[in-house]
Biopython code that builds the backbone (N, CA, C, O; Angstrom):
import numpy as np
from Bio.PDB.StructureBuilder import StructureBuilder

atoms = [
    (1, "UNK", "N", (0.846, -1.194, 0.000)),
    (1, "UNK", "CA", (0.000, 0.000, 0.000)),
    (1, "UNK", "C", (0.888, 1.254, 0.000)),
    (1, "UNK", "O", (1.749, 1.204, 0.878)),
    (2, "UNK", "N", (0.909, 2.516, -0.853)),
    (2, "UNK", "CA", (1.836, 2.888, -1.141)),
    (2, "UNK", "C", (1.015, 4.428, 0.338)),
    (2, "UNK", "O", (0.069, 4.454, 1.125)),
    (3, "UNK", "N", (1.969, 5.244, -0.013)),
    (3, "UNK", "CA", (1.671, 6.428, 1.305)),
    (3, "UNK", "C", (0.523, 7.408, 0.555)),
    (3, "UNK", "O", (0.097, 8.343, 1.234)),
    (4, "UNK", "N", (-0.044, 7.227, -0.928)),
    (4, "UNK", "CA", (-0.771, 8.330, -1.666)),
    (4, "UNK", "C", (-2.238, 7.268, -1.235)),
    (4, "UNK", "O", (-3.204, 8.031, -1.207)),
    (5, "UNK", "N", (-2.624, 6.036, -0.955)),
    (5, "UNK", "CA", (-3.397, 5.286, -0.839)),
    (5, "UNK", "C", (-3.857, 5.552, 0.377)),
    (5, "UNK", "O", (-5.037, 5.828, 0.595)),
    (6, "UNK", "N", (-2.647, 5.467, 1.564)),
    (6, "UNK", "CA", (-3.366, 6.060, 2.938)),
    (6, "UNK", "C", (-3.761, 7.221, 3.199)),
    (6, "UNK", "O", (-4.745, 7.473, 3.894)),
    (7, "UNK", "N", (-3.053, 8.013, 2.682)),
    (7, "UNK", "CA", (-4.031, 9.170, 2.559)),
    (7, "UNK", "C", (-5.195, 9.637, 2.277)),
    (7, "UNK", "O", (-5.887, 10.282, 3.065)),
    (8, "UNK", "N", (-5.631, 9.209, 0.599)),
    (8, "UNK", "CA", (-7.051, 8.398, 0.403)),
    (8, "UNK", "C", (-7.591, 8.219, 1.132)),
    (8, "UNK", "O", (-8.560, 8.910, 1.449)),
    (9, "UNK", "N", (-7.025, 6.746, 1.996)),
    (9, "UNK", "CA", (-8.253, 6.024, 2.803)),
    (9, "UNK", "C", (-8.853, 7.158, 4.408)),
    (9, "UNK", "O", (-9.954, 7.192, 4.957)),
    (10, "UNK", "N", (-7.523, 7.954, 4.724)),
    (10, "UNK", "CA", (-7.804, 8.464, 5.782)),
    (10, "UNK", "C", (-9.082, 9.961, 5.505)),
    (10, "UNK", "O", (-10.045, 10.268, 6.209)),
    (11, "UNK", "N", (-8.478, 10.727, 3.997)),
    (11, "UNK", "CA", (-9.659, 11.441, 3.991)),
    (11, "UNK", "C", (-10.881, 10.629, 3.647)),
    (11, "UNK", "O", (-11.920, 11.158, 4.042)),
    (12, "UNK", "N", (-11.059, 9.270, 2.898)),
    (12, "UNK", "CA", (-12.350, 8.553, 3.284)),
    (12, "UNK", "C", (-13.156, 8.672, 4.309)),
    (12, "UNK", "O", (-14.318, 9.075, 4.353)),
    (13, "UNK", "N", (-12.260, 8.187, 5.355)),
    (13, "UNK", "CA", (-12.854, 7.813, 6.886)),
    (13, "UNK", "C", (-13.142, 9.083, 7.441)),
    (13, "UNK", "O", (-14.128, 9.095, 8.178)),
    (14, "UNK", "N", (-12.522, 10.195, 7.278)),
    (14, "UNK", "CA", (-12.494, 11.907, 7.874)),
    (14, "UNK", "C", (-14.231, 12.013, 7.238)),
    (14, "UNK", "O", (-15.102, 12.220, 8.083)),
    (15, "UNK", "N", (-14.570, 11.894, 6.046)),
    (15, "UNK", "CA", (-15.353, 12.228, 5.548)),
    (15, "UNK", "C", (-16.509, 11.734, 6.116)),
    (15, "UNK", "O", (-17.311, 12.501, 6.649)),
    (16, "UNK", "N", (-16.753, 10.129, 6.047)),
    (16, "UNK", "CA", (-17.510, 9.116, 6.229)),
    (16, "UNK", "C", (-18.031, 9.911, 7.670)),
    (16, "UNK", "O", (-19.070, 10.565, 7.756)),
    (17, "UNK", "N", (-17.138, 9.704, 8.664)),
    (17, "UNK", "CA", (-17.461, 10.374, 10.267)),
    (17, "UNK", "C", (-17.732, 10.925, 10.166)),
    (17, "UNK", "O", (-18.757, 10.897, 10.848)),
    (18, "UNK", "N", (-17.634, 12.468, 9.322)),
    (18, "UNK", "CA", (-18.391, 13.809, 9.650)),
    (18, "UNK", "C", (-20.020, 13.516, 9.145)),
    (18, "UNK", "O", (-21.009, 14.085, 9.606)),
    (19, "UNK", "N", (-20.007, 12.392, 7.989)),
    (19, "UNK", "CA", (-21.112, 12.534, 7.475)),
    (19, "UNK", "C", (-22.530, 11.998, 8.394)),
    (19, "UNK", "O", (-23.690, 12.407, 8.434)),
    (20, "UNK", "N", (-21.743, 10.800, 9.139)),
    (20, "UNK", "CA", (-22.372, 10.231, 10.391)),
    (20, "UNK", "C", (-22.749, 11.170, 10.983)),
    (20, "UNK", "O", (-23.954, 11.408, 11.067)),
    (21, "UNK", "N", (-21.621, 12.114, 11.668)),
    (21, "UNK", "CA", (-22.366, 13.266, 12.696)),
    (21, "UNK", "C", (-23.171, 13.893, 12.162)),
    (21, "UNK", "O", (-24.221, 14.273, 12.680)),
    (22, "UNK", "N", (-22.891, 14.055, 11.293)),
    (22, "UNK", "CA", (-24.194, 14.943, 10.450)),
    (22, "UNK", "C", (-25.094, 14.773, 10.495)),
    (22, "UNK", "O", (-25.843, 15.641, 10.943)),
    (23, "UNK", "N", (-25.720, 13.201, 9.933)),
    (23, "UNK", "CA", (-26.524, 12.237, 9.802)),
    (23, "UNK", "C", (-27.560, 12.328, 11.684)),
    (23, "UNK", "O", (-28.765, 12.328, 11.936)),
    (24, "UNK", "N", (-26.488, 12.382, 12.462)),
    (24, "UNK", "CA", (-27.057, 11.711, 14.205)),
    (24, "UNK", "C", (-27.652, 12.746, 14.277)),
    (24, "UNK", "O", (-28.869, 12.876, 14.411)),
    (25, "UNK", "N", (-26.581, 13.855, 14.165)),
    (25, "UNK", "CA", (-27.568, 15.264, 14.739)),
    (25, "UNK", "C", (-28.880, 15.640, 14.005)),
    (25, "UNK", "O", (-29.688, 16.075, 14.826)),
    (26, "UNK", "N", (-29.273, 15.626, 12.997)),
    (26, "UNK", "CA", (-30.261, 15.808, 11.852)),
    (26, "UNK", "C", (-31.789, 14.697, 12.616)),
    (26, "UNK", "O", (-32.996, 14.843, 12.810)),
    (27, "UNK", "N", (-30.756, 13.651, 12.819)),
    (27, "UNK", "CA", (-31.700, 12.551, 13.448)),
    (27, "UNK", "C", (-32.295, 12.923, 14.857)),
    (27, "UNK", "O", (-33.501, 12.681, 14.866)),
    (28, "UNK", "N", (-31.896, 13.372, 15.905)),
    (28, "UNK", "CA", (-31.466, 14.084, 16.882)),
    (28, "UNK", "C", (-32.789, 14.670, 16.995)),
    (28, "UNK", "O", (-33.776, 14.491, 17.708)),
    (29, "UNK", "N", (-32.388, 15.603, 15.828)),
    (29, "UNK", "CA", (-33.207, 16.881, 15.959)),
    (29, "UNK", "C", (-34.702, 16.224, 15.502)),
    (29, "UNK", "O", (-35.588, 16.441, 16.327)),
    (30, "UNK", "N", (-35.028, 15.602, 14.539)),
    (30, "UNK", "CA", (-35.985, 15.332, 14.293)),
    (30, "UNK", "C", (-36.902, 14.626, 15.146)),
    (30, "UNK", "O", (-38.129, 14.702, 15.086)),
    (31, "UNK", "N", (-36.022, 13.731, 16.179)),
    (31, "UNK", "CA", (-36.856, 12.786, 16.988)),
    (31, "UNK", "C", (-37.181, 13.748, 18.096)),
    (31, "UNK", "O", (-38.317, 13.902, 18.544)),
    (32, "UNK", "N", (-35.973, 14.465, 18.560)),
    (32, "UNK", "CA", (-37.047, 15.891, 19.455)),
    (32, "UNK", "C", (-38.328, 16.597, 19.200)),
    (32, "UNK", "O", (-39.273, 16.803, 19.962)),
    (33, "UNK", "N", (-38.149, 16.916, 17.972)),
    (33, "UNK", "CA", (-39.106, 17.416, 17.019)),
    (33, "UNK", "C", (-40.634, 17.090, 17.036)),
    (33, "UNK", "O", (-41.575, 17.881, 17.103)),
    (34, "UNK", "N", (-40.646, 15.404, 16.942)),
    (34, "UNK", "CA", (-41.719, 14.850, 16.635)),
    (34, "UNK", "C", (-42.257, 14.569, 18.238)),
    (34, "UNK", "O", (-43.447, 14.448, 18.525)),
    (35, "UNK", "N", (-41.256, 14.499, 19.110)),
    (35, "UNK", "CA", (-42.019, 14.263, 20.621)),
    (35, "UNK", "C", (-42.540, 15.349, 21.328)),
    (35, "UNK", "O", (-43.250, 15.093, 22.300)),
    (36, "UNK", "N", (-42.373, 16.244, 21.097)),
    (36, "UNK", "CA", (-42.944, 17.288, 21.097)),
    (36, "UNK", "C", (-44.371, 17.783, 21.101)),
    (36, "UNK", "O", (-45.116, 18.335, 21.911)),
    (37, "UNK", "N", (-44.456, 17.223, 19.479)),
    (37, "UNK", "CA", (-45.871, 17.467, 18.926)),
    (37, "UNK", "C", (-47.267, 16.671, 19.798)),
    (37, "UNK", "O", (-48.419, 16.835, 19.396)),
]
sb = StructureBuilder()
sb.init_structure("model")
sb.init_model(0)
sb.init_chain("A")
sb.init_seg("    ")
for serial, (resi, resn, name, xyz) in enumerate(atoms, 1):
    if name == "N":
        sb.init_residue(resn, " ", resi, " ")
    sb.init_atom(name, np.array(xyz, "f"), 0.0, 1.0, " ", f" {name:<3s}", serial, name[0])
structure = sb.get_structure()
């Protein structure tokens, strides 16, 4: 695996995670949202 590949893979994973948090909080918010009502 050469050092231009891990790099790759690491902004993969950087990405992937933020997209998760993204994803939880959005979720988060919505399930507050609806208990509410």
């Amino acid at each position: 695996m050469s050092k231009n590949d891990s790099h790759f893979l690491a902004s993969v994973c950087h990405v992937t995670s933020r997209q998760i948090l993204n994803f939880r909080s959005t979720y988060f918010l919505l399930t507050n949202r609806l208990e509410r009502t």
